[in-house]
N, CA and C atoms as an extended XYZ file, in Angstrom:
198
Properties=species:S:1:pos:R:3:atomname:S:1:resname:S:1:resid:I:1 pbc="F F F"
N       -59.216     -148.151       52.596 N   UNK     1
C       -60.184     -149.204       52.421 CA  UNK     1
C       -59.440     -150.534       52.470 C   UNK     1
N       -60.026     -151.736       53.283 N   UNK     2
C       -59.703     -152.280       53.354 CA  UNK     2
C       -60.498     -153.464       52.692 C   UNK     2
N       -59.290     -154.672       51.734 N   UNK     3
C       -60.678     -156.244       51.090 CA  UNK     3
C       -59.531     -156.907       50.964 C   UNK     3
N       -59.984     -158.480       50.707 N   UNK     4
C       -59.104     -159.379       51.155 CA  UNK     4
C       -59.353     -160.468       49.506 C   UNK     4
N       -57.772     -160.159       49.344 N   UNK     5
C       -57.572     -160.855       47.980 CA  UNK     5
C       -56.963     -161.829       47.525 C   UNK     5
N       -57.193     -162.920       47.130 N   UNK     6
C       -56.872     -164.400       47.120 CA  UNK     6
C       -56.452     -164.680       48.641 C   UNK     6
N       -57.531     -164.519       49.863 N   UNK     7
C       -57.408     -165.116       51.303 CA  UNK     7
C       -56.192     -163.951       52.392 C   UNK     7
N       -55.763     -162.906       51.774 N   UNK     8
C       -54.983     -162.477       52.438 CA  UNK     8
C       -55.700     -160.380       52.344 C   UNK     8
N       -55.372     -160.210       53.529 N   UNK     9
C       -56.094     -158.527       53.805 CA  UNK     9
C       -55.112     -157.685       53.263 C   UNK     9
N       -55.693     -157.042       52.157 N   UNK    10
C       -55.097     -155.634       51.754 CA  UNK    10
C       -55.351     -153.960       51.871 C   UNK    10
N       -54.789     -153.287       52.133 N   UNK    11
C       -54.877     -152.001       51.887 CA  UNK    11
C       -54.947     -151.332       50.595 C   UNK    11
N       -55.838     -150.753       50.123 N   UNK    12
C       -56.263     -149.865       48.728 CA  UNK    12
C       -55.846     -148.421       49.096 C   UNK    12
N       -54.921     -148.254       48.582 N   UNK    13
C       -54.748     -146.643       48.068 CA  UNK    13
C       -55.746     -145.920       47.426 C   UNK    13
N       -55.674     -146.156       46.524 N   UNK    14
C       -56.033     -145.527       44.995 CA  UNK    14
C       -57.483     -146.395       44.226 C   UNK    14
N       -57.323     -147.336       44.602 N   UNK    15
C       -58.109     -148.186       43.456 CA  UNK    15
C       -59.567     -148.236       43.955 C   UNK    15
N       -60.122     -147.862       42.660 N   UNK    16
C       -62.026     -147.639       43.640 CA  UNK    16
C       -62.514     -148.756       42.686 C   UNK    16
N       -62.034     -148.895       41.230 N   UNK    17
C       -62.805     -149.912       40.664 CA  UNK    17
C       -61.993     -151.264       40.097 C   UNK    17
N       -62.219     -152.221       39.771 N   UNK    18
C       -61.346     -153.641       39.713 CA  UNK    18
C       -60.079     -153.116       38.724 C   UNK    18
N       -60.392     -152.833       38.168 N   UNK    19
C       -59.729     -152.167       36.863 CA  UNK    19
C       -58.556     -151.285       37.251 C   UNK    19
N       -58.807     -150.577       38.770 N   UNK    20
C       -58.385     -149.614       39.205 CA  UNK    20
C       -56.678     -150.729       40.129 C   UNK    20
N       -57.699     -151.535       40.579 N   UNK    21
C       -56.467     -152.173       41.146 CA  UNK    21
C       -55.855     -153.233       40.138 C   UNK    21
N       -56.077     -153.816       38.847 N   UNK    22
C       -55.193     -154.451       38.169 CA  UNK    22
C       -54.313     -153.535       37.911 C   UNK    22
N       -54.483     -151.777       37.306 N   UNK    23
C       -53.146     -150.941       37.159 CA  UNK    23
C       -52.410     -150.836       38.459 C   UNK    23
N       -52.944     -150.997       39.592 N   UNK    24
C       -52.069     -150.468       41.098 CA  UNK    24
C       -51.441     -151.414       41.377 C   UNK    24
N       -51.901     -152.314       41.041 N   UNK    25
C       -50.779     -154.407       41.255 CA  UNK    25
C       -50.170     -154.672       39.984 C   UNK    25
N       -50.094     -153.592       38.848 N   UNK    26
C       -49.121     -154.542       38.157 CA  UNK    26
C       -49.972     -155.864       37.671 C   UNK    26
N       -50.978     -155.995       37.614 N   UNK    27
C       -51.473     -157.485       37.424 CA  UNK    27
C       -51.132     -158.093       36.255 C   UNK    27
N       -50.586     -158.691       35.652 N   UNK    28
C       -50.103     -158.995       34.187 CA  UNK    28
C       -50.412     -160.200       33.743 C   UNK    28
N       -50.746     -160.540       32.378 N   UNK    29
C       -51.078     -161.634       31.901 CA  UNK    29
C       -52.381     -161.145       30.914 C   UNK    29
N       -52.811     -162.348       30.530 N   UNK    30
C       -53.971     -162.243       29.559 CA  UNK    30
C       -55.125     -163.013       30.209 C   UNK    30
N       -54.899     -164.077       30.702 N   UNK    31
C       -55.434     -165.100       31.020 CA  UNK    31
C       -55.822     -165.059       32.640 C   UNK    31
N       -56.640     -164.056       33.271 N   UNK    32
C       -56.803     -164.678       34.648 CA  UNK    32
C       -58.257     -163.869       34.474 C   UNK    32
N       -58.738     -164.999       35.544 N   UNK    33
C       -60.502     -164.365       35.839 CA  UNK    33
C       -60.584     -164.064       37.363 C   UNK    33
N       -61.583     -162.410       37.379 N   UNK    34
C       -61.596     -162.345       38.677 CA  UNK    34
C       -63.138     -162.391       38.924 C   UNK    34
N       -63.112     -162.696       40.777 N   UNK    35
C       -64.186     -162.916       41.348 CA  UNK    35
C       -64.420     -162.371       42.595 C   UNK    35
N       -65.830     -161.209       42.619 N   UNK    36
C       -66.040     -160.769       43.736 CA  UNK    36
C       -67.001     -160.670       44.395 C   UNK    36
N       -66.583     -161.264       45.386 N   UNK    37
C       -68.074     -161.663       46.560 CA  UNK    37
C       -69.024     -163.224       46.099 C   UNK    37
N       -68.118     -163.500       45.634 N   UNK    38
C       -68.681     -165.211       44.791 CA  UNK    38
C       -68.815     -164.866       43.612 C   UNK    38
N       -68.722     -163.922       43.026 N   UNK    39
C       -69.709     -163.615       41.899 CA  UNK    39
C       -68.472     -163.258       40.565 C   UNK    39
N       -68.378     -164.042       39.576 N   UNK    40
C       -67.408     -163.650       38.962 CA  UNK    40
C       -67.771     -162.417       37.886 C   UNK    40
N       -66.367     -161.530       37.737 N   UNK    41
C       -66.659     -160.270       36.649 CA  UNK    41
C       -66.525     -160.440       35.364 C   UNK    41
N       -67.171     -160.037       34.292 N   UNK    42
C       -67.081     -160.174       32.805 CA  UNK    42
C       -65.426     -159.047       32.902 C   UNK    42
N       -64.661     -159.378       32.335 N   UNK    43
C       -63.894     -158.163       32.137 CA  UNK    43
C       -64.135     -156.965       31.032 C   UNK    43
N       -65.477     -156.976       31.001 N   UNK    44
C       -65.724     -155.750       30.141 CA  UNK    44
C       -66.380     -155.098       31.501 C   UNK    44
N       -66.727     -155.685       32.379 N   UNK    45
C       -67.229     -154.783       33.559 CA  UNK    45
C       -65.936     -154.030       34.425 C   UNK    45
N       -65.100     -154.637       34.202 N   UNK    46
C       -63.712     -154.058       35.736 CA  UNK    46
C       -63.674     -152.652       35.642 C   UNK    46
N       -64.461     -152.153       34.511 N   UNK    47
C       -63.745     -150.624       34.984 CA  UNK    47
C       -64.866     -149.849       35.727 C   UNK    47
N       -66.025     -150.779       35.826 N   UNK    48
C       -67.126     -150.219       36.606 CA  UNK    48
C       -67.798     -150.875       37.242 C   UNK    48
N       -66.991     -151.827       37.401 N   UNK    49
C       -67.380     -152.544       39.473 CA  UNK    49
C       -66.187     -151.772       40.467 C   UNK    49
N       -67.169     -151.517       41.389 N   UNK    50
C       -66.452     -151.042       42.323 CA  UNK    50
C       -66.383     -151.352       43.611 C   UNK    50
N       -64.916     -151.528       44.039 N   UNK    51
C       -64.891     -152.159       45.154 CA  UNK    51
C       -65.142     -151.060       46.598 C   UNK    51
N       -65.761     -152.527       47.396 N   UNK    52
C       -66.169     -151.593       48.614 CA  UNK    52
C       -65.043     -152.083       49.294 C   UNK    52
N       -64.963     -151.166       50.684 N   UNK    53
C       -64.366     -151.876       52.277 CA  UNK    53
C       -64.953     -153.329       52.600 C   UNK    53
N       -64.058     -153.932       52.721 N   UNK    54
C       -64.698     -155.413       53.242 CA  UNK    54
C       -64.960     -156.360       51.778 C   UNK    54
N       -64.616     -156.276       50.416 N   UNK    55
C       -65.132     -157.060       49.623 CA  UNK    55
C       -64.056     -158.386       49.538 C   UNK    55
N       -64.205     -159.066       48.811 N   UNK    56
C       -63.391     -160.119       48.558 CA  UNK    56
C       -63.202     -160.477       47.344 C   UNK    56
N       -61.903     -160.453       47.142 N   UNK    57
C       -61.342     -160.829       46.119 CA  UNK    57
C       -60.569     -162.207       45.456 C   UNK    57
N       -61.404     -163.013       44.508 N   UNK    58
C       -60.118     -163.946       44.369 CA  UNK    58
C       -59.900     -163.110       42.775 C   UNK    58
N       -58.832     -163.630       42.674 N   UNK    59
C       -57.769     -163.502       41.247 CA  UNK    59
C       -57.108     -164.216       40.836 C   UNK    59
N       -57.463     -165.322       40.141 N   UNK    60
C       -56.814     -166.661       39.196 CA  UNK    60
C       -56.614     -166.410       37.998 C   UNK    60
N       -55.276     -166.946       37.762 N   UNK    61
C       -54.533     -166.834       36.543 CA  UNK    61
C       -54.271     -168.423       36.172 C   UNK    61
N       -54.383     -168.213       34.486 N   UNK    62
C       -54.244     -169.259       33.707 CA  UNK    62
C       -52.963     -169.494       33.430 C   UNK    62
N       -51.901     -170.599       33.313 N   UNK    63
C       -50.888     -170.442       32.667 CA  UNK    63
C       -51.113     -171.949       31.909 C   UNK    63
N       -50.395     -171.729       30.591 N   UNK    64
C       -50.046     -173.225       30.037 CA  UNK    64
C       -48.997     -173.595       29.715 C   UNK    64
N       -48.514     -174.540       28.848 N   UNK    65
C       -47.726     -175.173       28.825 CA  UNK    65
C       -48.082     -176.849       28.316 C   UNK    65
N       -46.968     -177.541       28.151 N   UNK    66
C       -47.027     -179.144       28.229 CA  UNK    66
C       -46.147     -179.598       28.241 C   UNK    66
């Protein structure tokens, strides 16, 4: 399956639901919100949205500092 995440095309192994691909990327942090198909996810949903072929992904992360 193929979806395209923060503007660039990826290949999915394994991952059927959002949740599925934050464990397959390593995604780390506390602080990032994702969004698919315009539509942003509650992260109490990632483990049961599921991605299709063709979806789109952005994935923004917070960092701070001063």
């Amino acid at each position: 399956m193929k979806i395209t995440v923060n503007g660039k095309e990826v290949e999915l192994k394994n991952s059927k639901t959002i949740a599925d691909y934050i464990i397959e990327k390593n995604v780390t942090g506390k602080m990032y919100v994702i969004e698919k198909n315009l539509e942003i996810i509650p992260k109490e949903d990632y483990s049961k949205t599921e991605l299709k072929d063709g979806d789109i992904i952005e994935l923004v992360g917070f960092v701070g500092g001063g």
